[in-house]
N, C-alpha and C positions, 0 to 999 in steps of 0.2 A: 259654370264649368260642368260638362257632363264628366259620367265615367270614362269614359271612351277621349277623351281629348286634355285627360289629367291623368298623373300618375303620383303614388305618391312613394318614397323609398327615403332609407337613410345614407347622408352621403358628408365625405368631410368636403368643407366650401372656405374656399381663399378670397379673401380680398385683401387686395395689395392698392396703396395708394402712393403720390407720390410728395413727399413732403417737402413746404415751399412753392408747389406751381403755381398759384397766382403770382405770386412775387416774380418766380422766374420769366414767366409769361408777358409779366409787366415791362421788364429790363429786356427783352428779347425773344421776342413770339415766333420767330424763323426759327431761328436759333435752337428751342428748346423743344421747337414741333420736331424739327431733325434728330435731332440728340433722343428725345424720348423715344422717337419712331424708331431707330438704332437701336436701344436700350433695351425694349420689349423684343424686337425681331430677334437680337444675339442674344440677350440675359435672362430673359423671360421666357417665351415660347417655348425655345426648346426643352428647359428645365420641367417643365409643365408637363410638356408631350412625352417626355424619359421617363417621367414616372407615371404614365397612365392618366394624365389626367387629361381635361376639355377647358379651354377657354369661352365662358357662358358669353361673358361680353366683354367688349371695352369699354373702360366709363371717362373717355377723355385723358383725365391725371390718373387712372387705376385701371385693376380689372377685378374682375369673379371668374374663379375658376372651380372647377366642382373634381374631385375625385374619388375611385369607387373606396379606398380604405385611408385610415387618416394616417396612416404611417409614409402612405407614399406620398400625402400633401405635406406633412412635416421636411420630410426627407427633399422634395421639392424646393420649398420654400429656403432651407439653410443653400441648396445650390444657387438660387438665384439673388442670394442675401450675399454670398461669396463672390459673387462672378459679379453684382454690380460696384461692390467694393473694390475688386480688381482691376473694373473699366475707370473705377473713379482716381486712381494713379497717376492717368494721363491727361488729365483734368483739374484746373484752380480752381474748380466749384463741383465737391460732389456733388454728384444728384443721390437720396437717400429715398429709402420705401420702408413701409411701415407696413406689416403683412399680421392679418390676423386669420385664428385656424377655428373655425367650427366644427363638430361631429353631431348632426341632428337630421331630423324630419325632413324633407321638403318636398312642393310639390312641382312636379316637370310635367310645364304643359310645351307641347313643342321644343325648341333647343334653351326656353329658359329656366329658372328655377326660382321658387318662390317661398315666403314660409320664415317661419321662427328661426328654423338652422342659419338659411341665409340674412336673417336679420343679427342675432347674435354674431356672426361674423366679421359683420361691418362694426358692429360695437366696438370687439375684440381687435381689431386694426386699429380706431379712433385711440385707443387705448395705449396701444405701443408705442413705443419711443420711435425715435430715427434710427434704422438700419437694423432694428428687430424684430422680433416672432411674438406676437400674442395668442394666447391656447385656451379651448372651456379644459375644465374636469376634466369632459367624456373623452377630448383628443388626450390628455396624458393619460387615462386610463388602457384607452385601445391602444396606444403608441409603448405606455412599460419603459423595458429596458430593450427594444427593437430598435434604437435608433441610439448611438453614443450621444446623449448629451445629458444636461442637467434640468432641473424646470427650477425657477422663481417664481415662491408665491408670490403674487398680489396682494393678494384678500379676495375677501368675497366684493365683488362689484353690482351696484345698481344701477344699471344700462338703460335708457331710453328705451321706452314702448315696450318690455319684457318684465312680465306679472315678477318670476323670480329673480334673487341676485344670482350673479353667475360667479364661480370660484374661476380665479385667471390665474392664469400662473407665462411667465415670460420663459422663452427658451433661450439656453445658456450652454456653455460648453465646460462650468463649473460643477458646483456641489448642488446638490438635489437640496430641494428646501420640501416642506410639508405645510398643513393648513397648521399645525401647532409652534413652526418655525418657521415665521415671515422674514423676506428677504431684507438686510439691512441695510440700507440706501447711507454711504458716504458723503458726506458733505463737507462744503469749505465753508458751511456760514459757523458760528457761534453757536453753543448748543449748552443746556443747563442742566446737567443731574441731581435730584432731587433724592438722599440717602433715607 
């Protein structure tokens, strides 16, 4: 890659996947080409295009989207988290997305985008639940208190092909947690305290 046919800047980057498509694929490949193809046009696209952002690509079950500040990929991603909950009402089988937020490096050659930012990104999705926001550090840093929600530490994470761990935190519309106060995961199994 020359100068001239690479750029490099820092940019927040979405990848949103869709959780369950082979399965759905399996049971009804018409069916869910439609329904997706629907999904992304009403619940996706536009929420993307509102806040400034670009759709880099389609990845078949996901996409990559890049925007110029992470407050308006945050702010993004909680619309298109809402609106596909909303479509999912009219429907016996949600369809669920798992959206993760990067704020880093990357290099744009042409309309795509390459680089550690975009690699942490995809992590940071692999990472989320069904129907949630995953975030590095740097997007809850640049995002603050600019957006009403809360963030859920993780922990510190060891991501595939990334030298460091990344600190992740889940976005929430509860109480703000911190790297010194990990979020407390509920369960129904049996559990044993040790005084």
């Amino acid at each position: 890659m020359t100068q001239s046919e690479s750029q490099r800047r820092l940019s927040a980057i979405m990848v949103a996947d869709v959780v369950g498509y082979s399965r759905m694929m399996g049971e009804d490949e018409m069916g869910t080409v439609d329904r997706l193809n629907k999904l992304f046009r009403t619940c996706v696209q536009p929420h993307i295009s509102n806040h400034h952002g670009r759709i880099v690509k389609l990845l078949g079950d996901g996409l990559l989207a890049e925007f110029a500040r992470a407050v308006e990929a945050v702010q993004s991603a909680m619309a298109i988290q809402d609106s596909v909950a909303a479509v999912n009402l009219e429907h016996d089988e949600p369809v669920q997305l798992r959206i993760g937020i990067n704020l880093g490096d990357i290099i744009a050659r042409g309309k795509d985008i390459f680089g550690d930012g975009v690699n942490v990104a995809a992590r940071l999705e692999a990472l989320a639940a069904p129907g949630s926001i995953c975030i590095s550090d740097a997007v809850k840093s640049a995002v603050g208190n600019r957006v009403p929600v809360g963030y859920a530490y993780m922990g510190q994470q060891s991501v595939k092909n990334i030298a460091d761990p990344v600190n992740v935190y889940e976005v929430t519309t509860g109480h703000t947690t911190t790297p010194g106060n990990p979020v407390r995961v509920q369960s129904d199994l049996p559990s044993i305290a040790v005084l």
